[in-house]
mmCIF file of the N, C-alpha and C atoms, coordinates in Angstrom:
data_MODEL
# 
_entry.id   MODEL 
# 
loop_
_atom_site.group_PDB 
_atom_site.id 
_atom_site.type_symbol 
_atom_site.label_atom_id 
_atom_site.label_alt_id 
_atom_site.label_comp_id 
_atom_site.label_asym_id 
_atom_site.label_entity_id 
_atom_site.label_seq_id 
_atom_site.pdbx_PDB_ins_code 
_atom_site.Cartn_x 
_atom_site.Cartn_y 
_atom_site.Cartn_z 
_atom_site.occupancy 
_atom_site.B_iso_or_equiv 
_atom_site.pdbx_formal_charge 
_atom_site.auth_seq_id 
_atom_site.auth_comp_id 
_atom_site.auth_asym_id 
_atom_site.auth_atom_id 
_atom_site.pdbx_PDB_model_num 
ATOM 1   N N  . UNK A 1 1  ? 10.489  -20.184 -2.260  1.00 0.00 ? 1  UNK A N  1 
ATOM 2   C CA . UNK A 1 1  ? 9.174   -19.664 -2.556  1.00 0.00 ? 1  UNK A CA 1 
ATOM 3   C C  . UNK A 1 1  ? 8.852   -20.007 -4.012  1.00 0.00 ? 1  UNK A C  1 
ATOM 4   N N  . UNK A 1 2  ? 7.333   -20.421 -4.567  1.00 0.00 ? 2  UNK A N  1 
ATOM 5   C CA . UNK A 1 2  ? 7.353   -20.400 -5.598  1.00 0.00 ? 2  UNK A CA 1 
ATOM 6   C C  . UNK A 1 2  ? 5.925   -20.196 -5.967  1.00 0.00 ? 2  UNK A C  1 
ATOM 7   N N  . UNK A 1 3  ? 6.013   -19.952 -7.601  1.00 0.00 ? 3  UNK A N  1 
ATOM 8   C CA . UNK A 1 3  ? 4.914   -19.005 -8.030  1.00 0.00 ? 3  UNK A CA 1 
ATOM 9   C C  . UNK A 1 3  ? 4.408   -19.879 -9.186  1.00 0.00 ? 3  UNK A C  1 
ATOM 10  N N  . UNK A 1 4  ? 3.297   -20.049 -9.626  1.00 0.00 ? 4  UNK A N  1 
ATOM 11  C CA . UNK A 1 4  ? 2.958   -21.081 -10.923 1.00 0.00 ? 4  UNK A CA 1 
ATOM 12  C C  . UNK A 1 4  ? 2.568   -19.773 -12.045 1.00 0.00 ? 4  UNK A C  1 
ATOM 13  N N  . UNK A 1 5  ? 3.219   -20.077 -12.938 1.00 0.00 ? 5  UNK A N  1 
ATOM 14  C CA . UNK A 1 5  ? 2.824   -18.966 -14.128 1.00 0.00 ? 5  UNK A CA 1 
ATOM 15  C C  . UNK A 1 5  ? 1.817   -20.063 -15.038 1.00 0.00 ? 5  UNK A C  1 
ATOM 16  N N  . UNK A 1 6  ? 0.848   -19.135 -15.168 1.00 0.00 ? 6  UNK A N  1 
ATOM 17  C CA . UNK A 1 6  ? -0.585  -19.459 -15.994 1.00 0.00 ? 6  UNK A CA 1 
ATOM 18  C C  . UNK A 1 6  ? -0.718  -18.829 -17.106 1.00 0.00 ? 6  UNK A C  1 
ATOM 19  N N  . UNK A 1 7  ? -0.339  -19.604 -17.936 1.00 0.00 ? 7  UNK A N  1 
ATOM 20  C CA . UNK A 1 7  ? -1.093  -18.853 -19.434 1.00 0.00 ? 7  UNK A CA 1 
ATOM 21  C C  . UNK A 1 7  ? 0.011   -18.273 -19.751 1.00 0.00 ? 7  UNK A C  1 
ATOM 22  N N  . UNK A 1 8  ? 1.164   -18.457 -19.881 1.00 0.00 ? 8  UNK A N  1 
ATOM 23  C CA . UNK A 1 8  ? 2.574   -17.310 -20.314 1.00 0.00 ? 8  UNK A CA 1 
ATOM 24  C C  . UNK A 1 8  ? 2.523   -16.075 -19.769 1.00 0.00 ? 8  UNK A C  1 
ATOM 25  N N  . UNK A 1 9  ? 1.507   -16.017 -18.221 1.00 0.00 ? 9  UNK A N  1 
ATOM 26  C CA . UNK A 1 9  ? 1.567   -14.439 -18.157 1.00 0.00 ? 9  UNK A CA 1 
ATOM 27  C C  . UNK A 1 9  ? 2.389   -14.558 -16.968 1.00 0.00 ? 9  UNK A C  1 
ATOM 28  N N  . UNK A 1 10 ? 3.645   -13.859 -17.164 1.00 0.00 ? 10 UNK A N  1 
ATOM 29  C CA . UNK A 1 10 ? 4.660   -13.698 -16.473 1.00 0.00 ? 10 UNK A CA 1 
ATOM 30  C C  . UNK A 1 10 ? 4.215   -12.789 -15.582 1.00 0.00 ? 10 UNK A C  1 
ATOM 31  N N  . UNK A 1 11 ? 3.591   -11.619 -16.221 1.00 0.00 ? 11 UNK A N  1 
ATOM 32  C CA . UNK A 1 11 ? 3.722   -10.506 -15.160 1.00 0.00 ? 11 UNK A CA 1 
ATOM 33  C C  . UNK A 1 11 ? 2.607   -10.770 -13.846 1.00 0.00 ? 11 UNK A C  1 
ATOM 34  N N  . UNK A 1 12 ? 1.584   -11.809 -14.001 1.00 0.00 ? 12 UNK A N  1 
ATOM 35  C CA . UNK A 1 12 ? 0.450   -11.721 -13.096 1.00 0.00 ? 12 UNK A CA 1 
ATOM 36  C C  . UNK A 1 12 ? 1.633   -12.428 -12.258 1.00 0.00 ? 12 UNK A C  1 
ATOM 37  N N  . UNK A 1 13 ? 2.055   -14.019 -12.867 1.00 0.00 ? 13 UNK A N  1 
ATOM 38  C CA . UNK A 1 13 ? 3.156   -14.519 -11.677 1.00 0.00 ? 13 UNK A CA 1 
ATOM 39  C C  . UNK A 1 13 ? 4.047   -13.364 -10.924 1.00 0.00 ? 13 UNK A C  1 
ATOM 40  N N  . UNK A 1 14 ? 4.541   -12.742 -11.343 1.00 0.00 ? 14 UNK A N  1 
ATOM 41  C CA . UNK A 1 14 ? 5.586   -11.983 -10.958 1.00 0.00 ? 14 UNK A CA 1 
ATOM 42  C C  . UNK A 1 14 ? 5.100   -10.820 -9.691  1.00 0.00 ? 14 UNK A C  1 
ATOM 43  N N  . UNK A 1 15 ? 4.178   -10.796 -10.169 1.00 0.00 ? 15 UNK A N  1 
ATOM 44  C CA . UNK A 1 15 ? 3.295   -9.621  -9.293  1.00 0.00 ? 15 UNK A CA 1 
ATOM 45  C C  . UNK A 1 15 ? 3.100   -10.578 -7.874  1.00 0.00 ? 15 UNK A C  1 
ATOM 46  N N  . UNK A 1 16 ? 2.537   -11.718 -8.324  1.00 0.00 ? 16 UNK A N  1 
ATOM 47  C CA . UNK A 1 16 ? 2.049   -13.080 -6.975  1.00 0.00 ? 16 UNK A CA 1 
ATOM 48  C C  . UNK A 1 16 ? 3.305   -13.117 -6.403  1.00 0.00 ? 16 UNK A C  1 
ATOM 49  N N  . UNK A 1 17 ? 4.508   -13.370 -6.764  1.00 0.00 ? 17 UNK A N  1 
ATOM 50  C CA . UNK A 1 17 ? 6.017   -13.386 -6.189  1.00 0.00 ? 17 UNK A CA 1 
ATOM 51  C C  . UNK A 1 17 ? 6.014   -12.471 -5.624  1.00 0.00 ? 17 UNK A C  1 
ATOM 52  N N  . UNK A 1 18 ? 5.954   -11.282 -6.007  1.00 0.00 ? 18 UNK A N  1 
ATOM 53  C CA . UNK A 1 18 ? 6.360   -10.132 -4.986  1.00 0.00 ? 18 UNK A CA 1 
ATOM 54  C C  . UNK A 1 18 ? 5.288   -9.884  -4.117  1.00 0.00 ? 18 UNK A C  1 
ATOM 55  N N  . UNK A 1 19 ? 3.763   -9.992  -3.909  1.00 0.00 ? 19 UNK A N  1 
ATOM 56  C CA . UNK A 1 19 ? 2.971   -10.430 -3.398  1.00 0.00 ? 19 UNK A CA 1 
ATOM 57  C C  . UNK A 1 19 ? 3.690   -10.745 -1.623  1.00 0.00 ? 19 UNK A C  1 
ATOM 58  N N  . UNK A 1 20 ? 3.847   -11.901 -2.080  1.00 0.00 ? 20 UNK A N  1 
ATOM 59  C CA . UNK A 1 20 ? 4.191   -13.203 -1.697  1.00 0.00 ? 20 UNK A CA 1 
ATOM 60  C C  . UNK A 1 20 ? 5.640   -12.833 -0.681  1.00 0.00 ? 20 UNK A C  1 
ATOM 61  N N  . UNK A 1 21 ? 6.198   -12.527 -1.266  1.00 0.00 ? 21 UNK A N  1 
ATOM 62  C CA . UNK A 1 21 ? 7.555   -12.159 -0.549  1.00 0.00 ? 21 UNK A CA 1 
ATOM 63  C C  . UNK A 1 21 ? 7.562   -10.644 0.022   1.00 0.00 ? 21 UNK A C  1 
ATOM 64  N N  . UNK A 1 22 ? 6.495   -9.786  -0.053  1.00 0.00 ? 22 UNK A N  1 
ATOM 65  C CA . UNK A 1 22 ? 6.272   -9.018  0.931   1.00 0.00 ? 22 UNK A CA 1 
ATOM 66  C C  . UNK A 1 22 ? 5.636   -9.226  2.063   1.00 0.00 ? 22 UNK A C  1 
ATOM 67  N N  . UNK A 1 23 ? 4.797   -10.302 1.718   1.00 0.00 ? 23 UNK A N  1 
ATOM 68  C CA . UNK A 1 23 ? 4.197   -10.722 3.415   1.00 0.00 ? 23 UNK A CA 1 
ATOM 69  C C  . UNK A 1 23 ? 4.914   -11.796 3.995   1.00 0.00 ? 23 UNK A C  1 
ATOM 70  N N  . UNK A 1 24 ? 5.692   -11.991 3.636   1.00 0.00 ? 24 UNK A N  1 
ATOM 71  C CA . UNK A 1 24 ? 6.944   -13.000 4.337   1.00 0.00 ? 24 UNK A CA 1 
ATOM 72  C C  . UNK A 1 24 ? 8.283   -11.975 4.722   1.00 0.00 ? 24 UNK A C  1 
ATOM 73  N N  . UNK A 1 25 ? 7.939   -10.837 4.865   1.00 0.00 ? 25 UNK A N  1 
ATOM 74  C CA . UNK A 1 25 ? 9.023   -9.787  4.785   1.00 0.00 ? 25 UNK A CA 1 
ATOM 75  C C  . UNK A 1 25 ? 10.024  -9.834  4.449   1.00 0.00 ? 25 UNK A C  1 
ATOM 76  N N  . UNK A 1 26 ? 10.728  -10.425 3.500   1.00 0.00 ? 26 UNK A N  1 
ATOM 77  C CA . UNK A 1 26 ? 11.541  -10.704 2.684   1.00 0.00 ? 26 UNK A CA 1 
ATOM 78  C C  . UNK A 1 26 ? 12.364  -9.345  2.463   1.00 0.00 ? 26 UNK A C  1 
ATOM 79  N N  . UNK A 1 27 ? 11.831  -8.390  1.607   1.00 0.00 ? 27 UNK A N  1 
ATOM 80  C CA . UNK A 1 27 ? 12.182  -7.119  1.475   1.00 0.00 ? 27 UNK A CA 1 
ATOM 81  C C  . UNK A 1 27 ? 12.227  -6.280  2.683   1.00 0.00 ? 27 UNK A C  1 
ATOM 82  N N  . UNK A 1 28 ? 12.037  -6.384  3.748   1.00 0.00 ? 28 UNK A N  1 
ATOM 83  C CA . UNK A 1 28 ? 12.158  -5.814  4.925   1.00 0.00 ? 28 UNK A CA 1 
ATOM 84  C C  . UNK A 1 28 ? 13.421  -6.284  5.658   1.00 0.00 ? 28 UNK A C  1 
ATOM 85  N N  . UNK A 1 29 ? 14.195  -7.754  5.373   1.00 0.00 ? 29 UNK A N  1 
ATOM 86  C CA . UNK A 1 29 ? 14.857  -8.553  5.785   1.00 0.00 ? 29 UNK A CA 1 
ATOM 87  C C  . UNK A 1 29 ? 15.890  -7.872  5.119   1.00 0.00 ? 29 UNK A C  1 
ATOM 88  N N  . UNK A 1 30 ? 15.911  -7.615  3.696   1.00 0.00 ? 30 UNK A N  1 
ATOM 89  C CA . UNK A 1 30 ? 16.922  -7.333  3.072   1.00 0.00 ? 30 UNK A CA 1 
ATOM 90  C C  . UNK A 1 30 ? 17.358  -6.017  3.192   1.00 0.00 ? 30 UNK A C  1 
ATOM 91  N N  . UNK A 1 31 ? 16.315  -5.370  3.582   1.00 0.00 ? 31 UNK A N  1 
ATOM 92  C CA . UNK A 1 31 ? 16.653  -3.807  3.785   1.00 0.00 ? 31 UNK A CA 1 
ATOM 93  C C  . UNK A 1 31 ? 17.708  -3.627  5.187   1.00 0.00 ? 31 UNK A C  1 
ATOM 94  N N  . UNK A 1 32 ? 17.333  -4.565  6.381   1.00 0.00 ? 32 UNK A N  1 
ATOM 95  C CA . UNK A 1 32 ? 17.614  -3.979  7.445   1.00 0.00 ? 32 UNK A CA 1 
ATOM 96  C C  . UNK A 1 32 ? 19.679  -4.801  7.181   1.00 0.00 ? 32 UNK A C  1 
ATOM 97  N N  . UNK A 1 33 ? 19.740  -5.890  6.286   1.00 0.00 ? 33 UNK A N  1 
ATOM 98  C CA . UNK A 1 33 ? 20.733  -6.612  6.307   1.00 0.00 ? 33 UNK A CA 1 
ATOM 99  C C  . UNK A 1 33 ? 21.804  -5.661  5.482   1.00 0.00 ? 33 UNK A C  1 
ATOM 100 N N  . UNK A 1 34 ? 21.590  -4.259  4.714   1.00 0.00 ? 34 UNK A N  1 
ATOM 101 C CA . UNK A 1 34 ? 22.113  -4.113  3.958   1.00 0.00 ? 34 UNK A CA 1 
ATOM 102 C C  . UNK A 1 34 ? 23.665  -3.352  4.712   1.00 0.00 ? 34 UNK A C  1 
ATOM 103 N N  . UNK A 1 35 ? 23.158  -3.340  6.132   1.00 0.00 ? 35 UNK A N  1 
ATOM 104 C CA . UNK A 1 35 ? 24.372  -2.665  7.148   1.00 0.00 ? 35 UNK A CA 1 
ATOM 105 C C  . UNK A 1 35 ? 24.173  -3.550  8.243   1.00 0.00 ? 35 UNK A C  1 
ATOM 106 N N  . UNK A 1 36 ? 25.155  -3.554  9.248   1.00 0.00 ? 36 UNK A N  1 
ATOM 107 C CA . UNK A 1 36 ? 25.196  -4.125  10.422  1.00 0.00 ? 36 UNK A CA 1 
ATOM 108 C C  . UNK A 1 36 ? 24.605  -3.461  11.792  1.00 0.00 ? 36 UNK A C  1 
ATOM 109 N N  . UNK A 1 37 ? 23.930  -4.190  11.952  1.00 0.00 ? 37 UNK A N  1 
ATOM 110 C CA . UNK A 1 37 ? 22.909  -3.813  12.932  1.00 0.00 ? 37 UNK A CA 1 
ATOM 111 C C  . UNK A 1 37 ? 23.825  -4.165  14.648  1.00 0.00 ? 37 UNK A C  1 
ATOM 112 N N  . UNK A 1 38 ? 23.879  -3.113  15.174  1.00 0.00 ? 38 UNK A N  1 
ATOM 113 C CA . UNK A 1 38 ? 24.390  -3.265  16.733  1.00 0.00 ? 38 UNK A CA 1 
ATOM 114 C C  . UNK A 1 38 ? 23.616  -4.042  17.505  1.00 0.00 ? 38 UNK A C  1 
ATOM 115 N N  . UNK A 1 39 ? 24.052  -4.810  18.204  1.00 0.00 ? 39 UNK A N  1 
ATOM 116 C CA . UNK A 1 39 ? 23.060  -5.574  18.903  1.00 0.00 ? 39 UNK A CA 1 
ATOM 117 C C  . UNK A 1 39 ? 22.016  -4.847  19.806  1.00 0.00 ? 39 UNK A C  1 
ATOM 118 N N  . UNK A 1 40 ? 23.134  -3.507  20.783  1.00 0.00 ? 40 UNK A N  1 
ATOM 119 C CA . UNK A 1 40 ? 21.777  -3.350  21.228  1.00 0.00 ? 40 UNK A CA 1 
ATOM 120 C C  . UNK A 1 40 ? 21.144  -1.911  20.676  1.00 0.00 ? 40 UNK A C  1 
ATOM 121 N N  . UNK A 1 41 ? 21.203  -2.056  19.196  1.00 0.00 ? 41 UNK A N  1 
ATOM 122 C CA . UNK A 1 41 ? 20.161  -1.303  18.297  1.00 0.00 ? 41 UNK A CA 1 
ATOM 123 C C  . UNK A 1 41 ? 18.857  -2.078  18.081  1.00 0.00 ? 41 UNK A C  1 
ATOM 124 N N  . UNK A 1 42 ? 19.898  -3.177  17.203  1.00 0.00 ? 42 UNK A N  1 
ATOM 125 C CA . UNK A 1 42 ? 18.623  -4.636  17.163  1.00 0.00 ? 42 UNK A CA 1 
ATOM 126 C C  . UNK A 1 42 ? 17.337  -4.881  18.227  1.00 0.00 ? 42 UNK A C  1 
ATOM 127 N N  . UNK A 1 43 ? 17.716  -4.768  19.702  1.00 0.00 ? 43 UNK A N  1 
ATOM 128 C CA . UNK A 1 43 ? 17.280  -4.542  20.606  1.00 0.00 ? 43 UNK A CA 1 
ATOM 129 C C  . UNK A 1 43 ? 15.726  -3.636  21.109  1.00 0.00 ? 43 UNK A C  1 
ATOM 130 N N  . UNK A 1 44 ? 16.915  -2.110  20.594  1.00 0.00 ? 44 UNK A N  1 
ATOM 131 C CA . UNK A 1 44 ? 15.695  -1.367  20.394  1.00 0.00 ? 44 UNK A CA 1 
ATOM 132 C C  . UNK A 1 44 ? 14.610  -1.414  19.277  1.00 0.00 ? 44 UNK A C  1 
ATOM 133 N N  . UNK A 1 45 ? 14.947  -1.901  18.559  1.00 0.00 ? 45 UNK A N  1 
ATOM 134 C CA . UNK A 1 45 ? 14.355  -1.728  17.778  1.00 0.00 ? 45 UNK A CA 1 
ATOM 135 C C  . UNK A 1 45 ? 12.876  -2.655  17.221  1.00 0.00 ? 45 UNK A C  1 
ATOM 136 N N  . UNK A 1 46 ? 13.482  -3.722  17.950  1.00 0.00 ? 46 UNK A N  1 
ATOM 137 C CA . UNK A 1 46 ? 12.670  -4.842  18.325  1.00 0.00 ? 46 UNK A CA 1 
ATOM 138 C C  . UNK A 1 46 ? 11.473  -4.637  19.273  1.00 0.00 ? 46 UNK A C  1 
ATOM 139 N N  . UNK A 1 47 ? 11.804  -3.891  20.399  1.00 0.00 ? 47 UNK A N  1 
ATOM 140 C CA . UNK A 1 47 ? 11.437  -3.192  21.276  1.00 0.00 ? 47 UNK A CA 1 
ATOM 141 C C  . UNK A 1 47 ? 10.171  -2.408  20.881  1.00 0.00 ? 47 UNK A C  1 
ATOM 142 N N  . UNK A 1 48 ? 10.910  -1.299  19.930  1.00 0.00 ? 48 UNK A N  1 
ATOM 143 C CA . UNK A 1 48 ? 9.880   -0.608  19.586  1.00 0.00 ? 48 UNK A CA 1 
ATOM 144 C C  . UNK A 1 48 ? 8.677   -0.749  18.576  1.00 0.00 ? 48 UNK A C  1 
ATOM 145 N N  . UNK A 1 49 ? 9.163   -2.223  18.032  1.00 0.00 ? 49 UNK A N  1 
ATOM 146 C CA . UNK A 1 49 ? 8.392   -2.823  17.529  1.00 0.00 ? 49 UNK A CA 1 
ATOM 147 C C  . UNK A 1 49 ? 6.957   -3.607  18.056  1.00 0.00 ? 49 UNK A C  1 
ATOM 148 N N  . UNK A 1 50 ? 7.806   -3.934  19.170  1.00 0.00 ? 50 UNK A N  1 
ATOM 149 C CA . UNK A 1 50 ? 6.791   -4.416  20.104  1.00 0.00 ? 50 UNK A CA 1 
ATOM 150 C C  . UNK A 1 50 ? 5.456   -3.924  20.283  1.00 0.00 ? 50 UNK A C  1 
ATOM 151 N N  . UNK A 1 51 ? 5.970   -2.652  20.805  1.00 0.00 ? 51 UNK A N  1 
ATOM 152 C CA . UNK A 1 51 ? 5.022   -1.793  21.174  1.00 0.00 ? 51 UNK A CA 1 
ATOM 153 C C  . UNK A 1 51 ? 3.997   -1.036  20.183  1.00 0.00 ? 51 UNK A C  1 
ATOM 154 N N  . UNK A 1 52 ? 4.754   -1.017  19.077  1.00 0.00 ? 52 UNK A N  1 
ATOM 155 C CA . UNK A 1 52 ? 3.643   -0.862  17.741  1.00 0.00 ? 52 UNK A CA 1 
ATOM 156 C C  . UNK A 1 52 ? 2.943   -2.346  18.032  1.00 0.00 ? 52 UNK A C  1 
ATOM 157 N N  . UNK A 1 53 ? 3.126   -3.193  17.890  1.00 0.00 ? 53 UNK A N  1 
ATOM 158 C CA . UNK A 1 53 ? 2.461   -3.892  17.476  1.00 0.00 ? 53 UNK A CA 1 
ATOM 159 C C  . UNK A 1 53 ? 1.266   -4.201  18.807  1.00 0.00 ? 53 UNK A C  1 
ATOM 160 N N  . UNK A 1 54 ? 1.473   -4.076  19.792  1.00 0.00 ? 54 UNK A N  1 
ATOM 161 C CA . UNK A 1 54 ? 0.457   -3.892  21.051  1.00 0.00 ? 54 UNK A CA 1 
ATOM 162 C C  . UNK A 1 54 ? -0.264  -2.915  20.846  1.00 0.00 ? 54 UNK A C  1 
ATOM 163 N N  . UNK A 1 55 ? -0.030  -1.749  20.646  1.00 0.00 ? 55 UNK A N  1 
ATOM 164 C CA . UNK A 1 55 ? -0.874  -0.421  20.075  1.00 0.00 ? 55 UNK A CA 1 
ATOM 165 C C  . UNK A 1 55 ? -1.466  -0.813  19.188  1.00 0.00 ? 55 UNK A C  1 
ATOM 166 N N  . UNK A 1 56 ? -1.364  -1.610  18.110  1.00 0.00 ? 56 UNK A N  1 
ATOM 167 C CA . UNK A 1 56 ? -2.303  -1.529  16.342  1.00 0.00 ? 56 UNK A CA 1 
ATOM 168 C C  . UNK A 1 56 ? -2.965  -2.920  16.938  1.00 0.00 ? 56 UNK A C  1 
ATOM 169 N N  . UNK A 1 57 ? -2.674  -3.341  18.094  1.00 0.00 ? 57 UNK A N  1 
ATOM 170 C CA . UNK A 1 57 ? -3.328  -4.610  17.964  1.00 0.00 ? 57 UNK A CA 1 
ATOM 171 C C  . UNK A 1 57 ? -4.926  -4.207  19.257  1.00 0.00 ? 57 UNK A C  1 
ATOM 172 N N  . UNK A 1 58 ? -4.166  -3.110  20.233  1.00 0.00 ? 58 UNK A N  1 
ATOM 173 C CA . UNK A 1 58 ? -5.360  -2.698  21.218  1.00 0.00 ? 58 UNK A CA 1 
ATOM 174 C C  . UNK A 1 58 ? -6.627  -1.304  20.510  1.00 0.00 ? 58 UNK A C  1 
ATOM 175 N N  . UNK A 1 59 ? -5.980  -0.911  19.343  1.00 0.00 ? 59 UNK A N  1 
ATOM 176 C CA . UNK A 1 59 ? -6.962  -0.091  18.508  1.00 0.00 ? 59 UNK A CA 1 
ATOM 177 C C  . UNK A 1 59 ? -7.891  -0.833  17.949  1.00 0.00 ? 59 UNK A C  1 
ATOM 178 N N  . UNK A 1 60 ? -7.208  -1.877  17.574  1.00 0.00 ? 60 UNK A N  1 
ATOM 179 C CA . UNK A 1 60 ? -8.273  -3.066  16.631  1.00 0.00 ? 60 UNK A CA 1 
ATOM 180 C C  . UNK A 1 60 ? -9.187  -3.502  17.735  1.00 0.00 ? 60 UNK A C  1 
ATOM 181 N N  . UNK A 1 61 ? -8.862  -3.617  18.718  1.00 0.00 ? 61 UNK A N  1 
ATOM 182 C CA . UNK A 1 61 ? -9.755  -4.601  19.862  1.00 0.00 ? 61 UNK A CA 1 
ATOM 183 C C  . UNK A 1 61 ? -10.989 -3.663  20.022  1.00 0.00 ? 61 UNK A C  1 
ATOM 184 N N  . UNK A 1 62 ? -10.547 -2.897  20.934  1.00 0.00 ? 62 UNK A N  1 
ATOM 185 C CA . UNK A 1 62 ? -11.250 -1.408  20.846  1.00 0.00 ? 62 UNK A CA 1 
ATOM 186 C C  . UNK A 1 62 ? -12.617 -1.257  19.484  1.00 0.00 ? 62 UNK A C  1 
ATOM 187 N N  . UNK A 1 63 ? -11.711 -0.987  18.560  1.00 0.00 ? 63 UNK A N  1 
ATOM 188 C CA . UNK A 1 63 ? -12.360 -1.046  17.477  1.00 0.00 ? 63 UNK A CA 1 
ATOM 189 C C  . UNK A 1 63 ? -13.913 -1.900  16.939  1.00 0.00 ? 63 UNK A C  1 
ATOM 190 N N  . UNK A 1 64 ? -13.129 -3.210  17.145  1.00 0.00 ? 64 UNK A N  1 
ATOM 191 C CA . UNK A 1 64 ? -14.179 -4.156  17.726  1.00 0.00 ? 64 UNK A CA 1 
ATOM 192 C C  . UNK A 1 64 ? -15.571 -4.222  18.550  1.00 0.00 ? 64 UNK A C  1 
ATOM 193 N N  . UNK A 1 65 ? -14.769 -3.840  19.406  1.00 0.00 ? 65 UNK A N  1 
ATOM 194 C CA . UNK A 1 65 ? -15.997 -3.920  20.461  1.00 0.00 ? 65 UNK A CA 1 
ATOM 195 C C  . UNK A 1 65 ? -16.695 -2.098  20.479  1.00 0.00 ? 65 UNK A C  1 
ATOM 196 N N  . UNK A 1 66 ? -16.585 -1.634  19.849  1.00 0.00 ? 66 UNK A N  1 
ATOM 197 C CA . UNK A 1 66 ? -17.522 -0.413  19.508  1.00 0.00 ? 66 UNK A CA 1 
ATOM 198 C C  . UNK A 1 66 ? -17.405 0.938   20.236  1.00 0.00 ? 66 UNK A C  1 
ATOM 199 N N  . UNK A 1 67 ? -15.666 1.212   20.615  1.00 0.00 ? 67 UNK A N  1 
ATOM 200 C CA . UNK A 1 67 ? -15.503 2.208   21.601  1.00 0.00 ? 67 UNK A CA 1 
ATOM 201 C C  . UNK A 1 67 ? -15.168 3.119   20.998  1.00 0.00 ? 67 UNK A C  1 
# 
């Protein structure tokens, strides 16, 4: 990943980096790696991910269309 620093200002780059590597879930990656995940935890969990993400995605639709 990389970040162009403008003008010696480190901190705007730095801010764009972390930016940047939160929507690449980077920090989400590292969180879940910091223990060993059972496979079929991994599983569920994936799972229940799923299903968030079908839910936030059928509110939005909904949403949309004016219900």
């Amino acid at each position: 990943m990389q970040v162009l620093v403008r003008d010696n200002n480190v901190d705007q780059a730095l801010k764009a980096l972390k930016k940047k590597m939160q929507r690449e879930g980077v920090f989400r990656e590292m969180k879940l790696r910091r223990h060993f995940e059972k496979p079929s935890e991994k599983r569920a969990r994936e799972a229940a991910e799923a299903v968030r993400r079908a839910r936030k995605m059928e509110r939005k639709r909904l949403e949309r269309e004016g219900f």
